[in-house]
C-alpha positions as CSV (number, residue, x, y, z in Angstrom):
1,X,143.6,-136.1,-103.9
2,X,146.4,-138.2,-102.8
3,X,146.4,-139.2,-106.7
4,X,146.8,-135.9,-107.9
5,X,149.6,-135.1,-105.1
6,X,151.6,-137.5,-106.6
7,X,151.0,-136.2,-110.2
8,X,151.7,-132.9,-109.0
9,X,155.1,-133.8,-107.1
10,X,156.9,-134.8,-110.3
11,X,157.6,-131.2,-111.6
12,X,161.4,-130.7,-109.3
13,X,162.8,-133.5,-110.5
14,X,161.9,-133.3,-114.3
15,X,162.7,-130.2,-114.3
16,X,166.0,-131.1,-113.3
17,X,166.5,-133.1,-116.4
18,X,165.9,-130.2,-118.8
19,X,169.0,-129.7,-121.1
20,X,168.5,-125.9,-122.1
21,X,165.3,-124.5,-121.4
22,X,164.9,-121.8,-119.0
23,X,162.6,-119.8,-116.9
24,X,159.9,-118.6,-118.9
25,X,160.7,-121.1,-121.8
26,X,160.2,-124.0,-119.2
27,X,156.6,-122.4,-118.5
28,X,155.7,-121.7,-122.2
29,X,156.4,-125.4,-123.1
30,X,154.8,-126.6,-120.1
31,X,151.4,-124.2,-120.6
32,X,151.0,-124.7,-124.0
33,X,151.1,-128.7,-123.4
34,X,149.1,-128.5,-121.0
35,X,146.6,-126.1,-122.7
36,X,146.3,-128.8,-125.7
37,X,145.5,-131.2,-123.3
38,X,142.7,-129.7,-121.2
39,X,141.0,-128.8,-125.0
40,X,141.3,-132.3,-125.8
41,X,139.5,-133.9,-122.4
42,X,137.3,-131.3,-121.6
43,X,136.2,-131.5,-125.3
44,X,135.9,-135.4,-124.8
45,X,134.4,-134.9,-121.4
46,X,132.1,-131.3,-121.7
47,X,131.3,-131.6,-125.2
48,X,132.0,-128.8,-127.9
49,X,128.4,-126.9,-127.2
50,X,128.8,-127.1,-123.1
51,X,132.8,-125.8,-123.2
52,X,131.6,-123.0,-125.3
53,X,128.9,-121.9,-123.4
54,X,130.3,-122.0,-120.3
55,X,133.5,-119.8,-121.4
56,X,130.9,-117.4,-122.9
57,X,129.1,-117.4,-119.7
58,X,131.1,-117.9,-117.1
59,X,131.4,-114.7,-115.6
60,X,133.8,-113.6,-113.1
61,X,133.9,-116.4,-111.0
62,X,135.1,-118.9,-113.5
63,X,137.8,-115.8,-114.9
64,X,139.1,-115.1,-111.4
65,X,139.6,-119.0,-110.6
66,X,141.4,-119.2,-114.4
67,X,143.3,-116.2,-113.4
68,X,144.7,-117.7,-109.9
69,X,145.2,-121.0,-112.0
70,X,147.6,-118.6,-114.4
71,X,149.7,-117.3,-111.4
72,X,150.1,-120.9,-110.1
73,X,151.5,-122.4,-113.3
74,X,153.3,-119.2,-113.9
75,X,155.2,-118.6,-110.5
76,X,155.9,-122.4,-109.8
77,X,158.0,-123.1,-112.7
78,X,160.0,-119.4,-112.7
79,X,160.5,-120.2,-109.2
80,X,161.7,-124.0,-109.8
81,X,164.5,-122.0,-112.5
82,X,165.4,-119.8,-109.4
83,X,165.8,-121.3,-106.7
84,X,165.6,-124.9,-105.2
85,X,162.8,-127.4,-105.7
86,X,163.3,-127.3,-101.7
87,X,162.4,-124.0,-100.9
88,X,159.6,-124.0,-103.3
89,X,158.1,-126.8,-102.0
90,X,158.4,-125.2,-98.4
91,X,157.2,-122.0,-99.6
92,X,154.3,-123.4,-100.7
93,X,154.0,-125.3,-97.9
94,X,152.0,-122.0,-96.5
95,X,149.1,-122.8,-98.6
96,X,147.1,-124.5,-95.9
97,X,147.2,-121.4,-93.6
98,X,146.6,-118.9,-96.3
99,X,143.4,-120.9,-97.3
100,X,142.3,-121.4,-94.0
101,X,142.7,-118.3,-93.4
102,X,140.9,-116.7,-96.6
103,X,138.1,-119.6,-96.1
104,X,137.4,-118.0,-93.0
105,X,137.0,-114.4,-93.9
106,X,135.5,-115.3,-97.1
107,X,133.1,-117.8,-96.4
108,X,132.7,-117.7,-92.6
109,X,133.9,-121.6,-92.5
110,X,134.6,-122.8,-89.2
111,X,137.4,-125.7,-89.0
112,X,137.2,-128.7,-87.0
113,X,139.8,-128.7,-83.4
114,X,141.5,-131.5,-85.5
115,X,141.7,-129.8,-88.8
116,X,143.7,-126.7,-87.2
117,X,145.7,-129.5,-85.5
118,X,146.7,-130.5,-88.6
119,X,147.5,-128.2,-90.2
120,X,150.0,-126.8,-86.9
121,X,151.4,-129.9,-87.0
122,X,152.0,-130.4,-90.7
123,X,153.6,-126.6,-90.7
124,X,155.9,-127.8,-87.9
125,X,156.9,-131.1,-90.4
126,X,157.3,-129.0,-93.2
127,X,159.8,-126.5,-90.8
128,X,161.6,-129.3,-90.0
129,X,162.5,-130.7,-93.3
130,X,163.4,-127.7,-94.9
131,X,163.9,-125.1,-92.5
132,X,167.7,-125.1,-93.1
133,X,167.4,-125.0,-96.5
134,X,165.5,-121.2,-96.3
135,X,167.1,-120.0,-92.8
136,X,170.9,-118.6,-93.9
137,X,170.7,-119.5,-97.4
138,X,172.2,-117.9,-100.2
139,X,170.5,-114.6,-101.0
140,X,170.5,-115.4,-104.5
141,X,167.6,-117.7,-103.8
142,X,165.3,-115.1,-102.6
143,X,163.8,-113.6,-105.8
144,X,162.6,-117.5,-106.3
145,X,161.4,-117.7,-102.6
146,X,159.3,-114.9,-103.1
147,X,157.8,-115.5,-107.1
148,X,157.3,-118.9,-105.1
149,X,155.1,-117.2,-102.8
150,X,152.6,-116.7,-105.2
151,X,151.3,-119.7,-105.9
152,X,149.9,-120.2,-102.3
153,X,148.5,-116.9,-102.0
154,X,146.4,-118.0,-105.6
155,X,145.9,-121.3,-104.7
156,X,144.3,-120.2,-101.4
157,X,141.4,-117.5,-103.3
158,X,141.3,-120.7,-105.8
159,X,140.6,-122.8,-103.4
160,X,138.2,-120.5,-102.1
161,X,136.0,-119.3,-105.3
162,X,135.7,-122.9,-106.1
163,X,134.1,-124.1,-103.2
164,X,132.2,-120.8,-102.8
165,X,130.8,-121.6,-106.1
166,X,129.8,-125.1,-105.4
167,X,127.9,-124.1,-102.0
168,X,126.0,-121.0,-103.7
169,X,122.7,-120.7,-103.6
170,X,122.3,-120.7,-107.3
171,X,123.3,-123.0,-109.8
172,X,127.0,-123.6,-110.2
173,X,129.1,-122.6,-112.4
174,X,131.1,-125.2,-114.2
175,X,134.6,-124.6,-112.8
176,X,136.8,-127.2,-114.9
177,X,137.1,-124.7,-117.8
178,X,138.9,-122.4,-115.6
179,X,142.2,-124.5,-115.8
180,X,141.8,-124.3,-119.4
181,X,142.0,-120.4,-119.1
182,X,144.7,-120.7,-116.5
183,X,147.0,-123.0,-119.0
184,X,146.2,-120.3,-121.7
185,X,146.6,-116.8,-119.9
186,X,150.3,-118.8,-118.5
187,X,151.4,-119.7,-122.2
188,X,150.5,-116.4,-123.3
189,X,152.4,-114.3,-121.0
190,X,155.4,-116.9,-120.6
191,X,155.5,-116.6,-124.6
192,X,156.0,-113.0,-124.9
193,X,159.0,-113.3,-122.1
194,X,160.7,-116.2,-123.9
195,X,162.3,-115.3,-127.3
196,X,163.7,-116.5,-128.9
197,X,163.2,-119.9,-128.3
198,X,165.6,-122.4,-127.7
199,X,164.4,-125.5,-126.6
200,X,165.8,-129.2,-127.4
201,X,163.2,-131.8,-128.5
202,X,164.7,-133.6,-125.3
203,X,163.2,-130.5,-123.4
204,X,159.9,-130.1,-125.5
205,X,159.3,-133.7,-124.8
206,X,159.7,-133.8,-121.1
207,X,157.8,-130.4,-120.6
208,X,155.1,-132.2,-122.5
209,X,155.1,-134.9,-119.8
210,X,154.3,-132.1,-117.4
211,X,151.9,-130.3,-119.2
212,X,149.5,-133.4,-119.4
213,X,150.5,-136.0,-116.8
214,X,151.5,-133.2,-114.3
215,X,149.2,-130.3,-114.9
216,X,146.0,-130.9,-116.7
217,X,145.1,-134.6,-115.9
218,X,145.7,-134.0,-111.6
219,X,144.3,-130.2,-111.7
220,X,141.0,-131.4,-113.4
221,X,140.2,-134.5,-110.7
222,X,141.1,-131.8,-107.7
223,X,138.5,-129.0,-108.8
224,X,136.1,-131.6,-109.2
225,X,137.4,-132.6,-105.7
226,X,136.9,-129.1,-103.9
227,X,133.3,-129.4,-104.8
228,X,133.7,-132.5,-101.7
229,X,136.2,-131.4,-99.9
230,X,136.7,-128.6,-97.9
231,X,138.9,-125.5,-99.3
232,X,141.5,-126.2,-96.0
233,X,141.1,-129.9,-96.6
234,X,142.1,-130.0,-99.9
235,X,145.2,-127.7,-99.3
236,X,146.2,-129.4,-96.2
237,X,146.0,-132.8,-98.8
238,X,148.1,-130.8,-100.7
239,X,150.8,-130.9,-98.7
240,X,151.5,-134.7,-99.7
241,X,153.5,-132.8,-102.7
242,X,156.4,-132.1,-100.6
243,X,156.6,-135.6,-99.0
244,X,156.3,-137.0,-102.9
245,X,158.4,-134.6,-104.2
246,X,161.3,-135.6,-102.1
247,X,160.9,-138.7,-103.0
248,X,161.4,-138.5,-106.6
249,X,164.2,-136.3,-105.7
250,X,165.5,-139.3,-104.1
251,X,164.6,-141.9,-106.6
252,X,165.2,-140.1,-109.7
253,X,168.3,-137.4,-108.5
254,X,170.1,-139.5,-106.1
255,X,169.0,-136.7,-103.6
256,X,169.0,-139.2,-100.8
257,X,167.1,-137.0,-98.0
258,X,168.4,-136.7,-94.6
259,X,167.1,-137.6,-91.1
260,X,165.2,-134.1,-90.6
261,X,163.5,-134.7,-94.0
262,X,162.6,-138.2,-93.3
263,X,161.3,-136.9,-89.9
264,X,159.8,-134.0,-91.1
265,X,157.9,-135.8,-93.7
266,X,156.7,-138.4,-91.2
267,X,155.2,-135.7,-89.3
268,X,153.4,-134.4,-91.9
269,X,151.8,-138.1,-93.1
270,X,151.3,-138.3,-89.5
271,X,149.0,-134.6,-89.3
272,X,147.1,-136.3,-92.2
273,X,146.4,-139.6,-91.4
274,X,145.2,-138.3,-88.5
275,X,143.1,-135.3,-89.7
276,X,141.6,-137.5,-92.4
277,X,141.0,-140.8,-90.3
278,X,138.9,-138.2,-87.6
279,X,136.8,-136.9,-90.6
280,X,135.6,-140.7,-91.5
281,X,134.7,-141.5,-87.8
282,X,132.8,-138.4,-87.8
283,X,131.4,-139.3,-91.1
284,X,130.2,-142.9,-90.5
285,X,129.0,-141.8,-86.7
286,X,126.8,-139.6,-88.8
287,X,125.5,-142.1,-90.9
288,X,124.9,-144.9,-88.1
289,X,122.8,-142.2,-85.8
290,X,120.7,-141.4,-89.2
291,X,120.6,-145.5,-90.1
292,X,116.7,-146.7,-89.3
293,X,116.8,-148.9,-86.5
């Protein structure tokens, strides 16, 4: 998950680099690419027979997790056009809250003392870094703060279905072709809203980037993840995309961050170290009581 953080985190500052594309453009390019890819592994990895079926049968768990997978490709990359890549990325930094928050209504899960902790403390990181960048900003950013929104309130019922299909009492669904429908349903709509096109081959080539390295490759290892991890646990991971994304914004901008960000950011590495390093004592305690003597 830590992996796919790091994938994730490189969408600001390639955006940055675009020459001429735009808003929905930016998404179309980066759906599309990112559609051709998922065909391409999940054919290598499913098999043409399996894919099939399980679009064909996948009912509307697999739709409604392909639909909140639509929303997050849509809304991150029209908000990245609007606004800064530091209010998105605090914006999103909700996500762990939301999910908690929908784990517990929808699945009756009940978080570890150390989890909530966590995810307190992280919040408070996250507020630190950025909280002067949304507090008194310029209200032409606020249309991209709230399409920004979205993505955590879909990645939290994401989250959600996918782990509520893995612990079902029947057999579950196979969930990977979701992002497939996500990639399409984005490209789709983002098509119809970007006409004419005007893209560079510069542009193409670096929204291609995303759509593989950035989108399909990561978002394919994490739903095979939240079938390990807990819904909370794998947004509270999540958070590691700010921390990374201010670091490419350092290395590859010249964004050099100042001492609330670096503070901020060591807070939140902090909240997970911690979080993660109380889940493996757990874990091994576990195992050594169950150990034959």
């Amino acid at each position: 998950m830590v992996l796919v953080t790091l994938m994730w985190s490189i969408a600001g500052v390639v955006t940055r680099q675009l020459d001429s594309a735009r808003a929905f453009e930016v998404t179309f390019w980066r759906s599309a690419f990112n559609a051709l890819a998922l065909v391409l592994l999940l054919l290598w990895w499913r098999g043409p027979w399996q894919l099939a079926h399980a679009l064909k049968h996948g009912g509307r768990t697999l739709w409604l997790s392909g639909l909140c997978w639509s929303v997050m490709f849509t809304a991150f990359m029209v908000a990245l056009t609007l606004t800064t890549v530091a209010n998105v990325l605090v914006t999103m930094a909700i996500s762990p809250f939301l999910t908690a928050l929908v784990a517990r209504i929808a699945l009756g899960h009940r978080l570890p003392a150390r989890t909530w902790a966590a995810i307190v403390v992280a919040g408070l990181g996250i507020a630190w870094m950025y909280g002067a960048e949304v507090a008194g900003g310029d209200p032409r950013h606020l249309a991209g703060v709230l399409v920004a929104l979205c993505v955590p309130v879909a990645a939290a019922v994401n989250w959600t279905v996918i782990q509520h299909n893995a612990r079902g009492s029947g057999r579950a669904q196979d969930m990977l072709p979701a992002v497939l429908i996500g990639a399409v349903l984005s490209a789709a709509l983002a098509l119809s809203l970007a006409l004419p096109l005007s893209a560079s081959a510069h542009d193409i080539g670096l929204l291609a980037l995303l759509g593989v390295v950035q989108l399909a490759i990561p978002c394919l290892i994490a739903v095979t993840l939240a079938q390990v991890l807990s819904a909370p646990e794998i947004s509270l991971l999540a958070l590691l995309e700010v921390v990374f994304g201010v670091a490419w914004a350092w290395i590859g901008a010249g964004e050099t961050p100042s001492a609330s960000v670096l503070g901020g950011g060591a807070l939140v590495l902090a909240a997970l170290v911690a979080n993660e390093a109380g889940a493996l004592r757990i874990t091994r305690a576990r195992q050594g009581a169950g150990a034959p003597g």
